[in-house]
Steps between C-alpha positions, in 0.01 A plus 500: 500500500259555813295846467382676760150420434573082505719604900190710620218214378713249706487670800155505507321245668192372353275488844076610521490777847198729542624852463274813575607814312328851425624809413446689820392211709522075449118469393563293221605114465714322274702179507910519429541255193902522569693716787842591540686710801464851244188427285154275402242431271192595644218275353166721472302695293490824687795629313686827544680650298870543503721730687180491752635414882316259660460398826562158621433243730615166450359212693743250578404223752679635786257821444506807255786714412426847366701681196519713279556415083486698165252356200774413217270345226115372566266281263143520510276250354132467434313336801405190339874429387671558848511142614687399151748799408684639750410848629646710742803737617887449518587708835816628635558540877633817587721500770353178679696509775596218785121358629484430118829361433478308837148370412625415139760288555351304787180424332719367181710294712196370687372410153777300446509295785164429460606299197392750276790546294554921357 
């Protein structure tokens, strides 16, 4: 039987985009480890912690979309073990709307035909 986690980790693609996020303003950087049309894991070690909004901007090749997510669980790890655990903050997009949908679903397809499969 399929749970809901196993449906939402397989919509998730596993792709490496720059994303800028802050709380009040996109100051800080972070790579997506995995992205999906409601949600990402947001590789850094600026953490905040959850239930905090954040604000977005995602920057796909055809330029930056800006959104809004919510901090649902975040991992911090000591400096010197950040480039062998993973550390960082699962996000979900609140209300993304249609530039991010639109920009979504063209950069995955564009992926694809690239030959790099999702």
């Amino acid at each position: 039987m399929a749970g809901t986690k196993e449906k939402r980790v397989g919509d998730r693609l596993k792709r490496r985009l720059m994303v800028r996020f802050g709380h009040e303003t996109p100051s800080k950087t972070a790579f997506t480890k995995n992205l999906s049309l409601t949600g990402a894991f947001l590789r850094t070690n600026s953490v905040y912690k959850p239930g905090t909004t954040l604000q977005l901007e995602v920057v796909f090749p055809g330029g930056p979309v800006g959104l809004w997510a919510q901090v649902v669980w975040a991992k911090k790890v000591p400096a010197q073990l950040a480039h062998i655990l993973d550390c960082g903050m699962g996000v979900r997009f609140i209300n993304p709307g249609d530039d991010w949908e639109d920009s979504f679903r063209l950069w995955r397809v564009g992926k694809g035909e690239a030959g790099n499969p999702s």
